[in-house]
LUMNUGU-755059 format. One record per residue (C-alpha): x, y, z. Coordinates in steps of 0.5 Angstrom, whole numbers, padded with zeros to 4 digits, always signed. Example, Ala and Ser with C-alpha at 12.3 -4.5 7.8 and 13.67 -1.06 7.14 Angstrom:
<rs>
+0025-0009+0016+0027-0002+0014
</rs>
This chain:
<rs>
+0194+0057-0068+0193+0061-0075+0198+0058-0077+0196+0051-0075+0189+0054-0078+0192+0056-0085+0196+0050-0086+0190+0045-0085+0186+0050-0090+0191+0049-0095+0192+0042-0094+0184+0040-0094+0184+0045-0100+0189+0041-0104+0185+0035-0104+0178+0039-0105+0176+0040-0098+0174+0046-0095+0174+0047-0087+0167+0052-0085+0166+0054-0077+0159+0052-0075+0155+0058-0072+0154+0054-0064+0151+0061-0063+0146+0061-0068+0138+0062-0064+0134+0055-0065+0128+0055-0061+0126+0049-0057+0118+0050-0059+0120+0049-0067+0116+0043-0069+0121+0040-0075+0128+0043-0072+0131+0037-0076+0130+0041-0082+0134+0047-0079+0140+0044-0082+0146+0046-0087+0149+0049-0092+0149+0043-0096+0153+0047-0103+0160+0048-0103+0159+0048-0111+0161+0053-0116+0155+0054-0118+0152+0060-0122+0151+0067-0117+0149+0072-0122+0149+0077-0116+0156+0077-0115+0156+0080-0123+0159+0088-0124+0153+0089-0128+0148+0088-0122+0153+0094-0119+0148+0100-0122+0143+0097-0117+0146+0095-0112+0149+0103-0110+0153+0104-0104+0146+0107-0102+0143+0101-0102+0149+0096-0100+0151+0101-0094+0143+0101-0091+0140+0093-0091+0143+0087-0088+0140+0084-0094+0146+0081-0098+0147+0081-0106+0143+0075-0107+0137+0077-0103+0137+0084-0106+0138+0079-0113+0131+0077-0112+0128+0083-0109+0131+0086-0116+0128+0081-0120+0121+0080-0116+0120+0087-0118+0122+0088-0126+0118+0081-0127+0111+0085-0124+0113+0092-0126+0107+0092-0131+0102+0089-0127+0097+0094-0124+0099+0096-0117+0102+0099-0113+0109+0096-0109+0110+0096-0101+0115+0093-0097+0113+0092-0089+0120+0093-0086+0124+0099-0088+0129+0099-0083+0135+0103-0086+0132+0104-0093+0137+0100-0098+0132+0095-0099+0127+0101-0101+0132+0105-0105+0133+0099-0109+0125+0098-0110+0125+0107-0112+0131+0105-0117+0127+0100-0121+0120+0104-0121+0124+0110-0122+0127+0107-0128+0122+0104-0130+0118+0110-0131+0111+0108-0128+0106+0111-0123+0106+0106-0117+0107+0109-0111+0111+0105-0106+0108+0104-0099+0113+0103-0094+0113+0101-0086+0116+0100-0080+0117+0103-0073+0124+0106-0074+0125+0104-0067+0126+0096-0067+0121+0091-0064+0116+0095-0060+0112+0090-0059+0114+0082-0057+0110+0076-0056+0114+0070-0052+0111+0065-0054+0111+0066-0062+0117+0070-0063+0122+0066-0057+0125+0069-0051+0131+0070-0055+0126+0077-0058+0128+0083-0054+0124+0090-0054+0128+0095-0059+0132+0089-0063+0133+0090-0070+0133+0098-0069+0135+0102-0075+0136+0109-0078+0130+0114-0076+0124+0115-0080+0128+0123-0082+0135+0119-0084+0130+0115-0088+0126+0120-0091+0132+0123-0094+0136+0118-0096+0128+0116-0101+0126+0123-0103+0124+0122-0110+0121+0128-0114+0117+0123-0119+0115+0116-0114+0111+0118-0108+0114+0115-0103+0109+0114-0097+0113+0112-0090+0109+0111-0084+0112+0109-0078+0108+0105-0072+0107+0098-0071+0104+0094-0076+0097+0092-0076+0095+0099-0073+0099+0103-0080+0096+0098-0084+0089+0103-0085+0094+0108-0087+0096+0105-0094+0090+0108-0099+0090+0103-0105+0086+0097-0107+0091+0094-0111+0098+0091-0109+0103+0088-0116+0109+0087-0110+0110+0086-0103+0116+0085-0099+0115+0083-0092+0121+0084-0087+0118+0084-0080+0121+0078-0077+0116+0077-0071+0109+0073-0071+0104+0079-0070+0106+0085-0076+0108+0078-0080+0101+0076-0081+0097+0081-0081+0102+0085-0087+0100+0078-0091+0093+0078-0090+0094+0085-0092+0098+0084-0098+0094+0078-0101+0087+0082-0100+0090+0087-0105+0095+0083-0109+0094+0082-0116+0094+0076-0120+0100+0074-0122+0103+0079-0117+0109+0077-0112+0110+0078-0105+0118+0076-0103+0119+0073-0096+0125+0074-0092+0125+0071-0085+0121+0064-0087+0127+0060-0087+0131+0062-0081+0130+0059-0073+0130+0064-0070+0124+0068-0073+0121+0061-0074+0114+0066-0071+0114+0069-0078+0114+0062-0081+0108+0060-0078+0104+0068-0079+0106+0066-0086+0104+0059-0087+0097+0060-0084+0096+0067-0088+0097+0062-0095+0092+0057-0092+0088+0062-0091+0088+0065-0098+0090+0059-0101+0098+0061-0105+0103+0057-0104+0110+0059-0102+0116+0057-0105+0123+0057-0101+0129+0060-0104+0134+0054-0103+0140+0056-0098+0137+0063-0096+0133+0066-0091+0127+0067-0096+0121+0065-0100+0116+0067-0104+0109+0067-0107+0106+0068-0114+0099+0070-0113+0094+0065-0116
</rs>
């Protein structure tokens, strides 16, 4: 049967056709209210992925490579997001840690950049804690998406010039443990409904203008919860989110 497969590839090839497997095991819950638009990827195109440059090498470490499930595009925008608000005042948060790759690669930029933003990181460090069916689908399950411990992720962020701050426990109980007014970038990686809203609430109270928060879980369907949290929250506070065209993410610039 590989060999079939091969020689259909290199026929379909030859002709400029390529041959990609649906994901038949991909979660859409039934309650998404506009499933049709669910769909793709559209681009099978050559088109520029900066990402893939050696010269983003220096930031994407084995460090951060080897403890995200973030892939190079998304750690691209998470890169960007954070130099285009780096001179705003503000300290940078992120709500969901998990291994610390996505936190390591924030470190770098605001080590780098030599400024005095402490970062402000959450998670349970112990998966999902706390599930609701109904926003969050049956296909969400205690202990899911369970990454290094707060101690591995400690060790892996000890900086002796940025004051990392980790606290551990369910959002929105930690938020009052974030002592600042004042928030320049946000990166919200929570997937489930509840800690989702509550951390953008949280953000958007405390962003600077012109500040940044990028989204990872609004495109996809399974986390489709996270959507919702996001949408009413920018309702609320009256910012616009954008999506990042055939990604999980999305972001707001603050107005």
């Amino acid at each position: 049967m590989r060999w079939f497969n091969r020689i259909i590839r290199g026929a379909l090839a030859s002709a400029g056709f390529q041959l990609h497997r649906f994901n038949r095991e991909q979660v859409i819950p039934a309650g998404i209210a506009d499933r049709e638009l669910y769909q793709g990827p559209e681009d099978f195109s050559r088109l520029f992925r900066p990402w893939n440059s050696p010269q983003y090498d220096r930031w994407f470490t084995p460090e951060v490579l080897e403890n995200t499930m973030l892939s190079r595009q998304k750690l691209y925008f998470l890169l960007q997001f954070l130099r285009q608000t780096i001179d705003l005042p503000g300290d940078a948060l992120e709500a969901g840690t998990g291994s610390g790759g996505s936190a390591k690669l924030m470190l770098e930029v605001l080590r780098q950049a030599r400024v005095t933003k402490r970062l402000w990181l959450l998670d349970t460090f112990t998966g999902y804690q706390r599930v609701d069916p109904e926003r969050d689908g049956t296909h969400a399950q205690l202990n899911q998406c369970r990454c290094h411990s707060k101690e591995e992720v400690a060790r892996l962020l000890a900086d002796p010039v940025i004051e990392v701050k980790l606290i551990a426990g369910l959002i929105p109980e930690t938020l009052e443990q974030v002592k600042t007014d004042t928030l320049s970038f946000a990166h919200i990686d929570v997937n489930l409904h509840e800690p989702t809203l509550a951390a953008s609430d949280f953000c958007l109270q405390r962003l600077t203008k012109g500040g940044v928060i990028l989204f990872d879980d609004y495109c996809w369907p399974a986390t489709y919860g996270a959507r919702q949290a996001i949408d009413e929250a920018c309702t609320r506070h009256r910012q616009q989110v954008i999506c990042v065209p055939e990604s999980t993410q999305a972001f707001l610039i603050k107005k």
